[in-house]
N, C-alpha and C positions, 0 to 999 in steps of 0.2 A: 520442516522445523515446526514444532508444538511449542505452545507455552507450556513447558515440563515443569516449571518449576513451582508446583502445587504445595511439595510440602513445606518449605521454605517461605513460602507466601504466606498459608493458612499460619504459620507459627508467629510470622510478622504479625498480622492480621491478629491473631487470639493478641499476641502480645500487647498490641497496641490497643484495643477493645477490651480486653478483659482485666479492664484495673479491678486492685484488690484496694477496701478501705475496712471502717471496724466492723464490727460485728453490729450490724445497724439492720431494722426493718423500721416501716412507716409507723408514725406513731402523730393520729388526727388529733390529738390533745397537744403536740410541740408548734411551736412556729419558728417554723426555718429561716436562717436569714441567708442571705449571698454570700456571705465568704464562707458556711457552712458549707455549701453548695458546690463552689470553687474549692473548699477543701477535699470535696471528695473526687471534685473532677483530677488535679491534679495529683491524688494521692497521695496526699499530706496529713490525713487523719488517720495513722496507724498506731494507736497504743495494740488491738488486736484486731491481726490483720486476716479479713477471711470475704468472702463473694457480699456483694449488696448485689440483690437484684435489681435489673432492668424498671422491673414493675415498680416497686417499691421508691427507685427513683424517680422515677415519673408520678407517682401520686405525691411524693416530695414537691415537686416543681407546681402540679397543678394546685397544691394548697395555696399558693401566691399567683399573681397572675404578671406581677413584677416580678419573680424570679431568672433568672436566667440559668442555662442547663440545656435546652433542646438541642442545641447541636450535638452533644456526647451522647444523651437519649437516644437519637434516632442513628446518629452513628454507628451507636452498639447492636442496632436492628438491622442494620444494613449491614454489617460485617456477620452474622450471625445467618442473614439468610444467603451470603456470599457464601459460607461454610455449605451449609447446606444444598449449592448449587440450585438456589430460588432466586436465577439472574432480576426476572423481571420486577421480586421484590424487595432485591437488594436496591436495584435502582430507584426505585418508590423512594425507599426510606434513606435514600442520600440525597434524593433532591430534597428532601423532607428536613433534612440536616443544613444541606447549601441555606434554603431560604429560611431557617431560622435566623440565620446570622446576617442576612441580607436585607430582610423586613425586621429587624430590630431596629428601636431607634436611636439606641446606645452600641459605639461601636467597641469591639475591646479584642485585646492581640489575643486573648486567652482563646476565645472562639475560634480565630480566625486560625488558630496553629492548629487547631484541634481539623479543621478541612484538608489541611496536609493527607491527614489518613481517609477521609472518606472523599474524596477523589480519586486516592489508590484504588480503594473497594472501585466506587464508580467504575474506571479504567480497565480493570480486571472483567466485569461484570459485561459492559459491552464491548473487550475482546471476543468471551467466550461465545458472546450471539452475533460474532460476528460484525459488527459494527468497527470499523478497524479506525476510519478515520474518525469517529467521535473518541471513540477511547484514547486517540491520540491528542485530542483536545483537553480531556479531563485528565489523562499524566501528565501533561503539559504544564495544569494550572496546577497539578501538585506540586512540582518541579519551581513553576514561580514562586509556591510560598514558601519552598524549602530553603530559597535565595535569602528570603528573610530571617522563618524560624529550621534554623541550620538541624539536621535530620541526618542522623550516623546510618540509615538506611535506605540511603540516596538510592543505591544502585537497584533497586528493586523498580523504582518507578523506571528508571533508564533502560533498565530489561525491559516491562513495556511497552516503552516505547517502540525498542528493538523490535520486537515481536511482531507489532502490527506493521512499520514501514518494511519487515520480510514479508509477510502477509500481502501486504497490497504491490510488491513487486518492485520496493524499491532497495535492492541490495547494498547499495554504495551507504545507503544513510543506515542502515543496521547493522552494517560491518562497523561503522562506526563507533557507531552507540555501543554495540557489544567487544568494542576495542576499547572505550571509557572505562567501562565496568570491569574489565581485565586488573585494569590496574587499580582496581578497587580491596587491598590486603584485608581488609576485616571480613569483605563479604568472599572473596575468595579463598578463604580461611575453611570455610566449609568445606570437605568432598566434592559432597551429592553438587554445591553451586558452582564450582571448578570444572567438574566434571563436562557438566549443561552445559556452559559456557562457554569451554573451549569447544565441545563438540557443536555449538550453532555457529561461533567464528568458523568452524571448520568447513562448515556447510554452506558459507555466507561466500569463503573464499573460493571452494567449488563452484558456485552457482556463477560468479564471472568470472570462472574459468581460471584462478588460479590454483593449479593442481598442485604445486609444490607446498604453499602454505597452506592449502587444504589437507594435506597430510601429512603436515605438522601439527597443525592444534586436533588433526582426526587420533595422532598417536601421543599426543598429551593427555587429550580425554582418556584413552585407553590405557595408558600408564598411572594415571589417578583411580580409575575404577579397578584395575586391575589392583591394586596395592591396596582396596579402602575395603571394607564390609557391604558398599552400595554396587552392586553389582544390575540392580534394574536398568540401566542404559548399555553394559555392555553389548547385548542384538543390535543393538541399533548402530552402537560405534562399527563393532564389524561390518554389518551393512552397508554403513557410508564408504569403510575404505573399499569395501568390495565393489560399491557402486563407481568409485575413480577409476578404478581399474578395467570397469568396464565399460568405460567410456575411451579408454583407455586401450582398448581390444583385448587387452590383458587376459584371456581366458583361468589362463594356472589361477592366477592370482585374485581374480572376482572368483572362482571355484570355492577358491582357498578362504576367503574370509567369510563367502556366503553359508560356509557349510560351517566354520566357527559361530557365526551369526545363529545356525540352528542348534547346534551344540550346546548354546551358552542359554536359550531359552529353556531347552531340558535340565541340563545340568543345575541352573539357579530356578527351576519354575519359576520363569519371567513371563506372564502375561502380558499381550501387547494390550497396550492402554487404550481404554472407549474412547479413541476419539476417529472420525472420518482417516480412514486412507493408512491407519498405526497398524491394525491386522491384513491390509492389504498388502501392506510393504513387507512383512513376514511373508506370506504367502506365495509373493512373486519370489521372491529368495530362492524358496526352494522346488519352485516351478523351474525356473532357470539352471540347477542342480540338475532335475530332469531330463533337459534338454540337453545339455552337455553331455552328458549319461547315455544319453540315447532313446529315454522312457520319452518316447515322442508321443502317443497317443494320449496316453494320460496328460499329459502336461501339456496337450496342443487344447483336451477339454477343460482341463482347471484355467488357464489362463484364459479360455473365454467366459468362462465363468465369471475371472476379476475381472475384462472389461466390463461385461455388462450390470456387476455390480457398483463398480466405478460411473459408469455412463446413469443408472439410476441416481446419484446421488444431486440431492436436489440445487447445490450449491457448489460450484467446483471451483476450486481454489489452486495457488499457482503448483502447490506441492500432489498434488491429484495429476495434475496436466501433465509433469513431468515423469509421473508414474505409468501414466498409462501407454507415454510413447515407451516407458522400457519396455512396459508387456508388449506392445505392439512391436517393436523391434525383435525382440523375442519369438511372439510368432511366427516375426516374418523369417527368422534364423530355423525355424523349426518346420517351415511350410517347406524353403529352397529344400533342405535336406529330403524332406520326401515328395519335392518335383511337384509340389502342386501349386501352380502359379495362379491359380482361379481364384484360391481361396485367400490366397496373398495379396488379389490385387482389390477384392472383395472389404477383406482388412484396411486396406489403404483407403479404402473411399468412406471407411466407416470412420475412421481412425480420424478424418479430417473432418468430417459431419460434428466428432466432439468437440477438437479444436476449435471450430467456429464456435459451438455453443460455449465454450470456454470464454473465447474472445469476446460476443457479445455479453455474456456476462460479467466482464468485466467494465464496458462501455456502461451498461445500464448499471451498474454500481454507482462510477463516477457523475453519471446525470443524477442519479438521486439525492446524492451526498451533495451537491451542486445546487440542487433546489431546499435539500432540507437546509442547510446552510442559509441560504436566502430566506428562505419562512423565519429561521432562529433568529437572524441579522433582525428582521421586522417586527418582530414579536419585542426581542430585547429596545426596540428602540420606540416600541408604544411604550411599556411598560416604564421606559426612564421618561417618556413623558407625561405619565399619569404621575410619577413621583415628584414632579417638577410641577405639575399644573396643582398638587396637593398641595407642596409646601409654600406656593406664589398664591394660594386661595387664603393659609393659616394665615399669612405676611397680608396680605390686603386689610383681612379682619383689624389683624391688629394698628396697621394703618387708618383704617375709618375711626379708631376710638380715637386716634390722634387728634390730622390733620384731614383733609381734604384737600390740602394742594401737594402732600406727602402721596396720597391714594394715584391724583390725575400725572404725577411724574411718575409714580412706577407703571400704570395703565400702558403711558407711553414706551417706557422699556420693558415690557412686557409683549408689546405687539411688535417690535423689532425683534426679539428673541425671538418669536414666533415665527415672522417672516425667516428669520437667518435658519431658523429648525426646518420650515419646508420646504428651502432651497437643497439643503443637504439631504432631503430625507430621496428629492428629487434624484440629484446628481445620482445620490447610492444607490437609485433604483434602475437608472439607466446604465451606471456602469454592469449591474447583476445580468441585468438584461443583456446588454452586448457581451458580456463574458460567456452566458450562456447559451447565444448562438454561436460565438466560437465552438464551446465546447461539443454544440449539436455538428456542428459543419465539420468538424474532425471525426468525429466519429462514420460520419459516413464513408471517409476514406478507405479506411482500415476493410471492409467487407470485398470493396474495387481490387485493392490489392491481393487480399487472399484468391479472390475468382481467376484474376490472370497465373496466380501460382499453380492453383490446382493443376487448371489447365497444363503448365507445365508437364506436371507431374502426372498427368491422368497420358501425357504422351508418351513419358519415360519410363512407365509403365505395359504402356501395349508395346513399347517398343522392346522390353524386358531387360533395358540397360541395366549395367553396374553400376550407374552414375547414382539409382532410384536413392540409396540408402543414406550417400552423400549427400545429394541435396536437401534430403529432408532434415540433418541433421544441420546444417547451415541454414535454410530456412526456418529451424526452430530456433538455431539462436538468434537471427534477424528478426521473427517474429517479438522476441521477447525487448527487443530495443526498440519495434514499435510500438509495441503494447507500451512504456513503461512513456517515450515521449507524445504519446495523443492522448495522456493525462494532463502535462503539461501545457501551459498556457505559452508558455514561453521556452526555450532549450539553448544550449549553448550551438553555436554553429558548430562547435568541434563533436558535438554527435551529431549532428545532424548531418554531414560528411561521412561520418562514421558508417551510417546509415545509407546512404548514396551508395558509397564504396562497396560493401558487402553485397547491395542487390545489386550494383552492375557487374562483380567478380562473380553471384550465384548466374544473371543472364548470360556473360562472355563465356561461362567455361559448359553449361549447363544446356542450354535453349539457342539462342543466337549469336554465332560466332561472330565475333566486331574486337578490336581496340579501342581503350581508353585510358583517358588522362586527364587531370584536375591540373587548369591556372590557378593559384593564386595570390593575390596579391603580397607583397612580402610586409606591408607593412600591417596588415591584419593578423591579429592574435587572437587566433581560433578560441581559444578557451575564456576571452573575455567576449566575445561579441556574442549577443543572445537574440532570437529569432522566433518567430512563430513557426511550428514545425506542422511537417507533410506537406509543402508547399512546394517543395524542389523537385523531391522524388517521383510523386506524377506524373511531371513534364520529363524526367528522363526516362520513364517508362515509356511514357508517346511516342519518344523518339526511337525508341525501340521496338515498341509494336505497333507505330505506323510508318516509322520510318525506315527500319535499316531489315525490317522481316524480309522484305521482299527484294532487296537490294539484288543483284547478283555480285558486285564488287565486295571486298572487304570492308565491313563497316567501322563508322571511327566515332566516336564520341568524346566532344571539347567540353568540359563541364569548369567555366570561370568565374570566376569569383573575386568582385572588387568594392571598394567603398567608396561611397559618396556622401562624404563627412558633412557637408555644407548642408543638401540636400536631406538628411536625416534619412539616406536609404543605402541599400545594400542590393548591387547589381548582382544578379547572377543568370549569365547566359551560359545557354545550353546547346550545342553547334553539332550537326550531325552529318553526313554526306550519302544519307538515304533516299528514298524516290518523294521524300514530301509526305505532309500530312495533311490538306489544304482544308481537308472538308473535315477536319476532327472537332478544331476548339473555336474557329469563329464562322462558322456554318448555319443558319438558322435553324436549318435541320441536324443539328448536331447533337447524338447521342449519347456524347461522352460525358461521362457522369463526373468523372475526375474534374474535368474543363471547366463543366456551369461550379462544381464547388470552390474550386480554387477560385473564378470570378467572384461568387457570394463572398468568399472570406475575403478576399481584397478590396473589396466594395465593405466591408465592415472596419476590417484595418485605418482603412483612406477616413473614414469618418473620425473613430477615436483617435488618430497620431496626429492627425492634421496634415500626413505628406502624402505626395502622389504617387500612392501606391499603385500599381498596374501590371500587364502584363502585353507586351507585344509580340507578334509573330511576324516574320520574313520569310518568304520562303524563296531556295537560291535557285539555281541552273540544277546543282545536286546540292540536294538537301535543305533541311530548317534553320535559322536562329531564331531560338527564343529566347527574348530576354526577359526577366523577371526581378521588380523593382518593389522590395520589402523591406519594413521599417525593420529599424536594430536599437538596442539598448546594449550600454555596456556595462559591465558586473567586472566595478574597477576594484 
């Protein structure tokens, strides 16, 4: 999914920036007053109505130095170079715009409506570089002032919202957002924006795996473009339904739309769009075409080609990752047919080398946006107290001509505010702090887990199972439910279960034959109790690959789960009838990497919740209990 919808924006955008007022240039002999000023912001001075320049209003404004104006001035710059695709100096000239209205010392609604639009721009601007979760900050704050000054072009901000929480891999919250906008009749009143629309719902519901309403809203879009003059998204619609289908095994029918999909790029000379991974996804199309076909050599060199075009790009994002396992699956369909397992298994070790750089890039995203966050947090809170130590300097002054016993009472409430300001500036610093060893101590997880899979997979491979093509495709969606909760600070137990379940169903059928089963409690409601996530999983890993690998009996894994409401914890033991793990997690010489993090993050938990968080081990006649004693929040 792209932010496609450029030209709809750029129209927004002109519209909203390219007010028309009279027939006016500068004139150094006039003196302009503010409601002058204000007449032209608001376009209210049309006896004849034709462009004022930029320039021309800006030497307006600078003639007074009391005028007010800069916010629209620099607004109009910033949308101008958003046009232009000059990200870095659209953003200039919107912060340039923010802090006119903010370092005023007159406040007025007129300004502040007029930021509705240049936090759009803002928003739009570090989508496009990439910066997902600020842009989601800055639609966010358009979104608040629209609460106030009410904006018939709501749903343009709501798309980017949509846009970026698909971007950073949160599906549920852009299904959403792009469900809002559905029901938005003015702006779906357009084609070209009906079209986008239904076709990203489409792909929102593909992506968690709802295929039946994924093609629905995929033959909605297709029913709108089909019937409209806007014909540039047809490839793509094809593509998508072809792509369900081939997930789908569907051969006929991914065939069948992949080859409409190239069809419709000749037939409409449809150019796939400059953006990362838009002319790759053409390309694999008709690679896969080939392969079907039987044009194996050709198409076994073109698709290495897209990997290793895909594999250069310097930024991989989650729509690239899921492109590059179809080439790779692909391959692997076109290696079996001409028997060469070398080169297939060759693929596989590559194919996962990307993954990992996928996954860490995603990690080192979240720690940055984690720190810059924190800088921003400190920065805004010097800066409200230089505005505060200003305006208690102006108030003194004016105190001294008074009184002096007016001066020594505010002295004293003045160094209580003070004190109470770097109490809180403390607290905010120590909570950033602990938030952001959490965040470091999760992320180490996620590498532990991928190494035990490979491994998996690096067996199922020499062993040249059937199993290979399944598990990968179960581990890519497992993966993609870890990636999305070691973001999170906190999860609902009901994924986090979620997430057990699927990696003990990929171990039990896949690696280590064992039974299992989940106690629990009846009076816990999975989807209100919320938890610190990767903390479970781990430990039923241990018991699986220290515990039940070596068994020779049928292995059984107890995973229960109770609450201890009083206590402000949540039990969950983990019971196995393996040969032991004794020297894994409380060993001095203990390697396990999973072990000491889980102990660090517990050991950070126990400090900010105030309960006794921990972690015990038992080991039986056969086999472990551990139990594991983690705080819970409930989201009533």
């Amino acid at each position: 999914m792209r932010l496609a919808l450029l030209i709809p924006f750029f129209l927004f955008a002109n519209a909203i920036f390219s007010q028309k007022t009279d027939s006016l240039v500068y004139d150094p002999e006039k003196k302009y007053t503010q409601k002058f000023m204000d007449s032209i912001i608001i376009g209210r001075y049309t006896r004849n109505i034709v462009t004022l320049t930029n320039e021309d209003f800006g030497k307006m404004l600078r003639s007074d130095s009391d005028l007010r104006g800069w916010v629209y001035y620099y607004a109009r710059k910033a949308s101008k170079a958003n046009r232009e695709k000059k990200y870095d100096s659209s953003l200039y000239y919107a912060e340039k715009s923010i802090k006119s209205v903010y370092d005023s010392k007159v406040f007025r609604l007129l300004d502040e409506k007029k930021l509705t639009n240049v936090y759009t721009v803002k928003g739009h601007s570090l989508y496009t570089q990439g910066y997902y979760k600020k842009s989601i900050v800055a639609y966010q704050k358009a979104l608040d002032l629209i609460k106030k000054h009410p904006y018939i072009w709501e749903s343009f901000v709501v798309v980017g919202i949509a846009d970026n929480h698909y971007k950073l891999g949160n599906d549920s919250l852009a299904l959403k957002y792009m469900l809002q906008v559905s029901k938005d009749s003015l702006f779906m009143g357009y084609n070209n924006s009906a079209i986008r629309i239904y076709k990203k719902i489409g792909s929102l519901y593909q992506d968690i795996g709802n295929t039946d309403m994924a093609k629905k809203y995929f033959e909605k879009s297709l029913e709108y473009s089909e019937n409209s003059d806007y014909k540039i998204s047809l490839p793509s619609i094809y593509g998508s339904l072809g792509s369900i289908f081939l997930v789908e095994k569907n051969v006929d029918s991914t065939v069948y739309y992949y080859k409409k999909a190239v069809e419709a790029e000749f037939k409409y000379n449809v150019k796939p769009e400059n953006h990362q991974g838009i002319q790759e996804s053409s390309d694999f199309r008709k690679e896969y075409i080939a392969v079907i076909e039987g044009d194996l050599d050709s198409a076994i060199r073109n698709l290495k080609e897209l990997v290793k075009k895909i594999n250069s790009f310097e930024v991989i994002n989650i729509e690239d990752k899921d492109l590059m396992v179809k080439i790779v699956k692909t391959l692997g369909m076109a290696y079996e047919k001409q028997g060469n397992s070398k080169e297939y298994q060759k693929l596989l070790e590559e194919s996962f080398t990307f993954l990992e750089r996928f996954h860490q890039g995603q990690l080192k995203e979240d720690l940055q946006n984690l720190e810059t966050q924190y800088q921003t947090k400190e920065k805004d809170f010097s800066i409200v107290q230089l505005e505060q130590q200003k305006e208690q300097q102006d108030t003194i002054i004016k105190q001294q001509r008074a009184i002096a016993i007016g001066l020594v009472a505010f002295s004293l409430v003045l160094s209580g505010l003070g004190y109470l300001l770097w109490r809180q500036r403390k607290i905010k610093t120590q909570y950033e702090k602990e938030n952001l060893e959490q965040r470091l101590l999760r992320s180490q997880m996620n590498p532990h887990f991928i190494g035990n899979a490979m491994n998996t997979i690096s067996a199922l491979v020499v062993k040249k199972s059937e199993n290979t093509i399944p598990y990968i495709k179960k581990l890519s969606s497992l993966f993609r439910l870890v990636l999305t909760n070691s973001r999170e600070e906190f999860v609902s137990l009901e994924d986090e279960i979620t997430i057990i379940k699927n990696y003990l169903e990929l171990q039990s059928n896949f690696s280590t034959m064992f039974d299992f089963s989940f106690l629990i409690d009846e009076n816990i409601h999975l989807e209100e109790i919320i938890i610190p996530p990767m903390l479970i999983q781990p430990l039923v890993e241990n018991a699986i690959v220290h515990g039940l690998a070596k068994t020779e009996n049928k292995g059984v894994i107890v995973v229960e789960i109770l609450v201890q409401e009083k206590k402000g914890l949540l039990l969950c033991r983990i019971s196995d009838n393996g040969i032991g793990y004794q020297n894994t997690l409380d060993s001095k010489n203990s390697t396990s990497v999973s072990g000491d993090i889980i102990k660090e993050r517990l050991v950070t938990l126990k400090r900010k919740f105030k309960v006794d968080a921990r972690i015990q081990i038992e080991e039986k006649k056969k086999g472990v209990v551990v139990e594991l004693y983690l705080p819970f929040l409930k989201d009533e």
